[in-house]
LOTORMI-289042 format. One record per residue (C-alpha): residue number from 1; z, y, x; residue in one letter. Coordinates in Angstrom, 2 decimals. Example, Ala and Ser with C-alpha at 12.3 -4.5 7.8 and 13.67 -1.06 7.14 Angstrom:
<pts>
   seq        pz        py        px   type
     1      7.80     -4.50     12.30      a
     2      7.14     -1.06     13.67      s
</pts>
This chain:
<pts>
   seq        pz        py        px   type
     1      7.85     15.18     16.70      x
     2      8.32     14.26     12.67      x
     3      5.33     12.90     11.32      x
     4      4.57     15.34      8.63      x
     5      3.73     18.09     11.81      x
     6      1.04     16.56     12.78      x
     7     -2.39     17.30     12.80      x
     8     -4.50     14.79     10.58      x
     9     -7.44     15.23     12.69      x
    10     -5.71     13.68     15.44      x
    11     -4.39     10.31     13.51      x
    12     -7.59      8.18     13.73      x
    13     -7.08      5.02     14.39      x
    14     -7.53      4.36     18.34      x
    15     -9.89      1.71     19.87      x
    16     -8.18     -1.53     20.45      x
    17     -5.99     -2.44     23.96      x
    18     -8.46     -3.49     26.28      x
    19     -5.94     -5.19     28.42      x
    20     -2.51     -7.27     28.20      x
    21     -0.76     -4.53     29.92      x
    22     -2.11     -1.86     27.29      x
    23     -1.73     -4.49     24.19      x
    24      2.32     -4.39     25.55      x
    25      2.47     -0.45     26.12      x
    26      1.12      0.62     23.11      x
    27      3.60     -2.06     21.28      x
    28      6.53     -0.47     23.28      x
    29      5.19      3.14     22.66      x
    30      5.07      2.31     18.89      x
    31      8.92      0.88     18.76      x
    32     10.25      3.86     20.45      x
    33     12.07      6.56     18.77      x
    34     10.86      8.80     16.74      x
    35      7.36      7.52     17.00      x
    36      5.65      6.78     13.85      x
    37      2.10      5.98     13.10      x
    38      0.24      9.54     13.30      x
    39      2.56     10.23     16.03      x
    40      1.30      7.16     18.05      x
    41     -2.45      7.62     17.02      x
    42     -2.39     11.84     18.38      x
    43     -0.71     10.55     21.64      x
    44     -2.90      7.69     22.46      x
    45     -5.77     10.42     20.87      x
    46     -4.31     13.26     23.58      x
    47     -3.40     10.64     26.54      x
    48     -6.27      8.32     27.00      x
    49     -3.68      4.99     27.64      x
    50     -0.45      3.99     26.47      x
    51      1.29      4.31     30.37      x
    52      0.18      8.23     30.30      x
    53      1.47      8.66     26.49      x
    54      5.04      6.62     27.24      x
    55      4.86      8.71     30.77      x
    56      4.04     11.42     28.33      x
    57      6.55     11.26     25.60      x
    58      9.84     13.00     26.98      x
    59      8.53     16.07     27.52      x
    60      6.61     15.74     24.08      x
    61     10.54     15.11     23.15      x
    62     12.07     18.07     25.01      x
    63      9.44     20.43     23.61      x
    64     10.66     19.39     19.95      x
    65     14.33     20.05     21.08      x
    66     14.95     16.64     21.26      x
    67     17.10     15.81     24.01      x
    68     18.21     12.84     26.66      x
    69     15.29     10.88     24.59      x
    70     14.30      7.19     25.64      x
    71     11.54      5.80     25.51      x
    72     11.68      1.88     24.43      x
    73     12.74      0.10     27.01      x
    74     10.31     -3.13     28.29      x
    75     13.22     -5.62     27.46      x
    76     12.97     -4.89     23.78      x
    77      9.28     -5.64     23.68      x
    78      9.67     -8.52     25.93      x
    79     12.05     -9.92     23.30      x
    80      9.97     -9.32     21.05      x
    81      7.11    -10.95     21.80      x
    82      9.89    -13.86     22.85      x
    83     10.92    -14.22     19.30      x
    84      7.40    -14.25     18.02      x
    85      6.45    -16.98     20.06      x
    86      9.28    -18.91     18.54      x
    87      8.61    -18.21     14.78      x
    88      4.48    -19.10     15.72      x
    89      3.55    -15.07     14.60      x
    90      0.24    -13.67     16.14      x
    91     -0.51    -10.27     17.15      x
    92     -3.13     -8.26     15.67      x
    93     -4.07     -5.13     17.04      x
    94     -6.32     -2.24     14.98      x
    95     -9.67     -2.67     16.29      x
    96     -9.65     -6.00     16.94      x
    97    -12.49     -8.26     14.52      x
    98     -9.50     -9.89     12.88      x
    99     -7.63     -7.19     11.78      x
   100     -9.18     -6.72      8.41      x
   101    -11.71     -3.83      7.30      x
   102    -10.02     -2.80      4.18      x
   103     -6.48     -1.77      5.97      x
   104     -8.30      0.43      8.77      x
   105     -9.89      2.47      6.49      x
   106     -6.80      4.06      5.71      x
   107     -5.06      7.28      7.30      x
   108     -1.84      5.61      7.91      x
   109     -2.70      2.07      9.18      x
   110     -0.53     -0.37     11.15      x
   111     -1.27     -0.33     14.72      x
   112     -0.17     -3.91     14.74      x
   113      0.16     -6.75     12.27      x
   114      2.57     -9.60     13.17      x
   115      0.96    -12.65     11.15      x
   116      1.93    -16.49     10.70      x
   117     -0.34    -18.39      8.74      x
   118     -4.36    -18.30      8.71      x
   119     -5.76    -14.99      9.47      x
   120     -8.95    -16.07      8.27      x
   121     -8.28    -14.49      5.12      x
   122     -7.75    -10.86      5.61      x
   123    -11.62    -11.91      6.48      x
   124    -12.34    -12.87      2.70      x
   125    -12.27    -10.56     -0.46      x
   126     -9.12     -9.47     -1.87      x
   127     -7.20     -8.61     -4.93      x
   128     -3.69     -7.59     -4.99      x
   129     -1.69     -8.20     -7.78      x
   130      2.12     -7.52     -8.47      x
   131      4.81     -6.65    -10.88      x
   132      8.56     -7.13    -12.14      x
   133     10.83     -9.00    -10.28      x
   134     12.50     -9.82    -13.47      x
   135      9.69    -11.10    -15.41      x
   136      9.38    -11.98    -18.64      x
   137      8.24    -15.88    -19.71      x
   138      4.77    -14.59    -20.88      x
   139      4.73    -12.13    -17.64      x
   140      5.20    -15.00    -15.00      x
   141      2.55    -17.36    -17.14      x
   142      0.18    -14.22    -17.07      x
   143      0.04    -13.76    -13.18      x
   144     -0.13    -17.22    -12.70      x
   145     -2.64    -17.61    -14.64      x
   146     -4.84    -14.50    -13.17      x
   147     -3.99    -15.70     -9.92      x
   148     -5.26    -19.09    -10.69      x
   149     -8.80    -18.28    -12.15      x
   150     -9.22    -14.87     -9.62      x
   151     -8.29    -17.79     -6.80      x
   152    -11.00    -20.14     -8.08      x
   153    -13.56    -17.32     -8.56      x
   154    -13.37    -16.82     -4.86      x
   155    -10.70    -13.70     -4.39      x
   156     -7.90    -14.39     -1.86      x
   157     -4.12    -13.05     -4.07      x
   158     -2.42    -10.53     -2.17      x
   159      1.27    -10.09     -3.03      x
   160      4.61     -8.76     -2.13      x
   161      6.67    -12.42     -2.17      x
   162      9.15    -10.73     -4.42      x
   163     10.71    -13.01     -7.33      x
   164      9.15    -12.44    -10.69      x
   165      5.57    -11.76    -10.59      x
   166      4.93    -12.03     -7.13      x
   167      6.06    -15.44     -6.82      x
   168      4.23    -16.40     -9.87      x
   169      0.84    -15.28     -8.65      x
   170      1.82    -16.62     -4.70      x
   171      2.88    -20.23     -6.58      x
   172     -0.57    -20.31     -8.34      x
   173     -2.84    -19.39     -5.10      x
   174     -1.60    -21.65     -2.71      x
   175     -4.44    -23.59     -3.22      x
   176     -7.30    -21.18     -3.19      x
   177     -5.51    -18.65     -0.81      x
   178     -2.89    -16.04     -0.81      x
   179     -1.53    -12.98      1.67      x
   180      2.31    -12.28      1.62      x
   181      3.29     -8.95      3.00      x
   182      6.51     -8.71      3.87      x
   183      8.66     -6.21      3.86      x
   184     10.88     -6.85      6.72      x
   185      9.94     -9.13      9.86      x
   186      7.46    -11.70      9.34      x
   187      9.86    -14.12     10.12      x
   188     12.59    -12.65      7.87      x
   189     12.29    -14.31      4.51      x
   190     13.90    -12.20      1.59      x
   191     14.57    -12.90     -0.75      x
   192     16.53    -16.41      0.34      x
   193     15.20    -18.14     -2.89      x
   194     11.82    -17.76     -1.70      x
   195     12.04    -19.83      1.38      x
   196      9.95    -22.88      0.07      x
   197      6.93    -20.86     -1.27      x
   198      7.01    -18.61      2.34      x
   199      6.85    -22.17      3.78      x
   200      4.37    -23.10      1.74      x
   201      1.84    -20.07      2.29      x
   202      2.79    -20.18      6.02      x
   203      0.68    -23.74      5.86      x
   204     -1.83    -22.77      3.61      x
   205     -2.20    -19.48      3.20      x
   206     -0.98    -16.15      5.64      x
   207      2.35    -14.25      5.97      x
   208      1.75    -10.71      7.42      x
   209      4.33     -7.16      8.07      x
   210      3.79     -4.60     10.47      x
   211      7.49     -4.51     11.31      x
   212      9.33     -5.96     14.21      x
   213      9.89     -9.39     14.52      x
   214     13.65    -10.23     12.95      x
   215     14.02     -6.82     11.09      x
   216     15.76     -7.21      8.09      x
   217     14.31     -5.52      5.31      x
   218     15.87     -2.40      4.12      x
   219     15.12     -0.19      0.95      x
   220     12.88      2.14      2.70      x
   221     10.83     -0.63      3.93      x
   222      9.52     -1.66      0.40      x
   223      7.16      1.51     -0.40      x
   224      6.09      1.32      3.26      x
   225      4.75     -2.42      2.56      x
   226      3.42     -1.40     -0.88      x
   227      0.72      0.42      0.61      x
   228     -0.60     -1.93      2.50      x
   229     -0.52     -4.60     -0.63      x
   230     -2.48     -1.81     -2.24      x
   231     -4.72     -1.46      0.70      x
   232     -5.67     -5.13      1.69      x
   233     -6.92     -5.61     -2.41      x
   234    -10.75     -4.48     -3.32      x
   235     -8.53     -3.86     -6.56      x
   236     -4.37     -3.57     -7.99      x
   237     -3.67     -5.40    -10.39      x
   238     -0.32     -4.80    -12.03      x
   239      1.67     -7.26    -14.65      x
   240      4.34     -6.15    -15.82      x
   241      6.06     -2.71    -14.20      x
   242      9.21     -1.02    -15.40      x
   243      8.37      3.16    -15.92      x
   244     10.52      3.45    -12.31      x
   245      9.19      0.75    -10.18      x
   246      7.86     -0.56     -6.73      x
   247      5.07     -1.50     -8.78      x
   248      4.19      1.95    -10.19      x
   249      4.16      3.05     -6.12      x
   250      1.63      0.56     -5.05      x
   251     -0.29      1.78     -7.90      x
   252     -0.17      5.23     -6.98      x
   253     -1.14      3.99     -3.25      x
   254     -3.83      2.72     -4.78      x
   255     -5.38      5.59     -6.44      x
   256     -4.74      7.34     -3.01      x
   257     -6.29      4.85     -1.42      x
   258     -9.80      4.92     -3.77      x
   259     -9.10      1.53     -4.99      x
   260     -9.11      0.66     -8.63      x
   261     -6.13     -0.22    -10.70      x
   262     -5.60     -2.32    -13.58      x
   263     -3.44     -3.30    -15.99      x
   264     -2.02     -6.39    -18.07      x
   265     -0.58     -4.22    -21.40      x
   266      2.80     -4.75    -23.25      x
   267      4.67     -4.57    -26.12      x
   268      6.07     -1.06    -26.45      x
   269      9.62     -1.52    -26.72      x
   270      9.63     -3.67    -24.02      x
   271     10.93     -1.78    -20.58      x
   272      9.22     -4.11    -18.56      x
   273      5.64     -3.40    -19.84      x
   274      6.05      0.13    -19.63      x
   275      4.49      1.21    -16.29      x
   276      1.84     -1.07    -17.36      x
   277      1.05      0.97    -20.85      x
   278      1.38      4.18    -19.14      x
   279     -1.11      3.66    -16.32      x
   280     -3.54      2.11    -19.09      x
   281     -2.79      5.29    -21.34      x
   282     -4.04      7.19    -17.83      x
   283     -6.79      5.26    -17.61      x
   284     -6.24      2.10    -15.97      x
   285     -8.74     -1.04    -16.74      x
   286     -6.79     -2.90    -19.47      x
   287     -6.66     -6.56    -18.07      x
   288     -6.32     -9.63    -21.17      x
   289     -7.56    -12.08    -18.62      x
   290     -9.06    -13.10    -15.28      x
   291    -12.66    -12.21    -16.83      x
   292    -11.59     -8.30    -17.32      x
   293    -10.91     -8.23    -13.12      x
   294    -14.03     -9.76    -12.52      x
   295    -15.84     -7.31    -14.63      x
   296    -14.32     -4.58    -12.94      x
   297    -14.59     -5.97     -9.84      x
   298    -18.40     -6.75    -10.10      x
   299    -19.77     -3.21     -8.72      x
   300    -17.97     -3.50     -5.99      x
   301    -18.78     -6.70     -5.38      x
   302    -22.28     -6.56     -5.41      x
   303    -23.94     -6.65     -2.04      x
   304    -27.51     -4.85     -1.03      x
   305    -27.31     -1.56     -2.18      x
   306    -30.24     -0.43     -4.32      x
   307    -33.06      1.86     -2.84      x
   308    -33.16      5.07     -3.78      x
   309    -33.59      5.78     -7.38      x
   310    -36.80      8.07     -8.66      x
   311    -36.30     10.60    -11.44      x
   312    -37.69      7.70    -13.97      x
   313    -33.83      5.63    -12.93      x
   314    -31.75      8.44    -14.01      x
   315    -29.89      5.62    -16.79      x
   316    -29.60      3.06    -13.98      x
   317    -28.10      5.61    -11.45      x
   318    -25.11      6.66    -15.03      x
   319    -25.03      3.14    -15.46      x
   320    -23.66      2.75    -12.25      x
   321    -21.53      6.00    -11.92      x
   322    -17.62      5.13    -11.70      x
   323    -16.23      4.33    -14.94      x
   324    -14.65      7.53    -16.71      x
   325    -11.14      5.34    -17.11      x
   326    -10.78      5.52    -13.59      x
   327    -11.92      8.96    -13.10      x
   328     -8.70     10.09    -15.39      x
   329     -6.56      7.74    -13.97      x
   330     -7.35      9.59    -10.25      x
   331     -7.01     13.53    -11.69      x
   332     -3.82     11.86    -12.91      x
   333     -2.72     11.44     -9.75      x
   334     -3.73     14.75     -8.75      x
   335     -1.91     16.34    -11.00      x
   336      0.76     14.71    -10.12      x
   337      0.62     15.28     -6.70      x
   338     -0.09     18.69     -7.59      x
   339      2.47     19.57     -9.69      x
   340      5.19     18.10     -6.93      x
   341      4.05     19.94     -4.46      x
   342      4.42     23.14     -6.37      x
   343      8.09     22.01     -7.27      x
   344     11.68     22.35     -4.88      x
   345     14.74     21.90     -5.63      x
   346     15.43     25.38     -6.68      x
   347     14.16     25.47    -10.68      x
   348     10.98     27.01    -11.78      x
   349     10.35     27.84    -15.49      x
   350      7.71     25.32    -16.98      x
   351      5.53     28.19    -18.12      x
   352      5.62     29.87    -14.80      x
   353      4.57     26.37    -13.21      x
   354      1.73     25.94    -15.77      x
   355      0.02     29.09    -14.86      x
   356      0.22     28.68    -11.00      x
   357     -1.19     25.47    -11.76      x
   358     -4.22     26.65    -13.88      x
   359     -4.08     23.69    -16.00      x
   360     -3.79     23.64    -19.58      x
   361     -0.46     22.75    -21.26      x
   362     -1.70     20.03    -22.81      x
   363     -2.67     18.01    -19.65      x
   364      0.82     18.83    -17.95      x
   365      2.96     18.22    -20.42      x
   366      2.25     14.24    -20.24      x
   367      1.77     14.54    -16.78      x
   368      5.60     16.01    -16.65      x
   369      6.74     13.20    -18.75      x
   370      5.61     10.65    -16.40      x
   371      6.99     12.40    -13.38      x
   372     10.27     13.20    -15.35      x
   373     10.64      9.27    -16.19      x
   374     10.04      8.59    -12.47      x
   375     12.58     10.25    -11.34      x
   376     10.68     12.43     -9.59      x
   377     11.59     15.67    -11.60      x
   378     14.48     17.32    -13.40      x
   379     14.68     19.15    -16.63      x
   380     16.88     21.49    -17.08      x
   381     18.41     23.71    -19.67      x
   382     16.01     27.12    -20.56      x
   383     12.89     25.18    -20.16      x
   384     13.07     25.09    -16.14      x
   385     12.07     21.99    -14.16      x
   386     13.16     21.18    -10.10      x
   387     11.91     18.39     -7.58      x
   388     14.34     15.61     -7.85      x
   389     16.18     15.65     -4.46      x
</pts>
């Protein structure tokens, strides 16, 4: 029953509850244990309902050696939906016309958004931007003022309500419209100093986590929320990002995701601009102001497709092939992904890994920098590299 056993052909998303009494089951099969999102989607996939999957589930259990297993008992999701009441959160299911387009096309999205605010936005276009919590003076006036000018050009700012950046670019939209995703409960503001402005975009704008109501955000929490900050934007745009940061993961969810990234550059002795130069060395859309976002947000934008082209369109049909920055920046990614998966914690010599790769030296060795500076990989003595662990 862990989530990387399952079969991926068995995770799409299921058709919304068509009844209260489904709406609760599949919120009290999804808050039991051991049940995570491709786990829920195969069992409502194999079961039909919710009732037959939690009827279901401890056998599933008992076949994966788990034993005495529980499902979630009715009085948690009673309380639940209690609490939410009281903090005025909403309920949106997957499926549903307000759960937004842009967050079901993905293989791991929520089953259930809790949401306090207007949900009329996840309706409108998108751009998510984030970046260091401890911004720099020019840093904070940059998101703000992308926020502000992205805002009046029509785009709602999706952020992580962090302090820094995030806060910056939230402050800036509250007029035109901005989504905070939240890492813990929807009602669970963190950090503290943040209370006002989560007040604030509770009025004007739209809170939104597809955790419990009242959990209190934990470390592992943060990556899970990144991806759907990267997910609810048409684009990622990133000011300011330490080599190790959140930032640099909701990037990466990006590219998984097919969305474009881009970039606000820094100086480069400064720590705090260098995710930001190294996914612009990869081939991120270098962003100077609001204009550079709207340029690269313009083809996909646009609304009527084109007819077919003839032979006589071949330049139109380049002209609108995707940009060769972003092309890099996604084999990037590969490579990356690539080159962990061929990595454990036992070492492997980096010549060894280069052949089994069948990439040239030259296009690892930057691609093992960036993973080295991530943390993701060790060097060690004798030229041999390990997964870090």
């Amino acid at each position: 029953m862990t989530e990387k056993d399952e079969n991926p052909s068995s995770t799409h998303p299921p058709l919304p509850p068509t009844s209260e009494d489904e709406s609760f089951s599949r919120l009290r099969l999804l808050r039991s244990r051991r049940v995570g999102i491709a786990t829920y989607n195969r069992l409502l996939a194999e079961h039909g309902t919710a009732q037959n999957a939690l009827a279901a589930l401890p056998e599933v259990a008992r076949a994966a050696g788990v034993r005495d297993y529980e499902i979630c008992p009715e009085g948690v999701v009673h309380a639940e939906l209690k609490a939410a009441r009281a903090a005025g959160a909403r309920l949106i299911a997957s499926g549903s016309p307000a759960y937004p387009d842009r967050l079901r096309d993905i293989s791991d999205a929520p089953p259930f958004l809790w949401v306090k605010g207007d949900p009329k936005l996840l309706l409108r276009p998108m751009v998510s931007l984030v970046g260091a919590r401890n911004a720099s003076s020019l840093g904070t006036r940059t998101a703000r003022a992308l926020a502000r000018d992205l805002g009046a050009a029509g785009f709602v700012i999706v952020s992580g309500l962090a302090r820094g950046v995030d806060a910056a670019a939230h402050h800036a939209a509250l007029d035109t419209g901005t989504i905070a995703v939240m890492a813990g409960g929807v009602d669970v503001i963190y950090p503290a100093e943040n209370a006002e402005l989560a007040d604030a975009i509770a009025r004007t704008g739209l809170r939104l986590s597809e955790q419990p109501i009242g959990l209190q955000p934990a470390a592992r929490h943060f990556p899970t929320r990144n991806r759907v900050i990267a997910a609810l934007g048409q684009a990622v745009v990133v000011v300011e990002a330490a080599a190790k940061s959140g930032s640099l993961i909701t990037a990466r969810d990006a590219l998984d995701q097919g969305r474009d990234v881009l970039a606000v550059p820094g100086h480069p002795f400064d720590a705090r601009a260098a995710g930001c130069n190294m996914l612009i060395r990869d081939g991120a859309t270098l962003v100077r102001s609001a204009d550079d976002v709207l340029a690269a947000l313009a083809p996909i934008s646009a609304a009527p497709a084109p007819p077919p082209a003839s032979k006589s369109d071949t330049a139109i049909v380049e002209h609108r092939s995707p940009p060769a920055s972003r092309s890099r920046l996604r084999d990037a990614a590969a490579l990356h992904l690539r080159i962990l998966e061929r990595l454990g914690p036992s070492p492997v010599a980096e010549d060894q890994l280069i052949r089994d790769l069948s990439v040239s030296a030259a296009d690892v060795a930057p691609a093992l920098v960036d993973l080295e500076l991530d943390g993701q990989i060790t060097r060690q003595p004798g030229g041999l590299l390990a997964r870090a662990v």
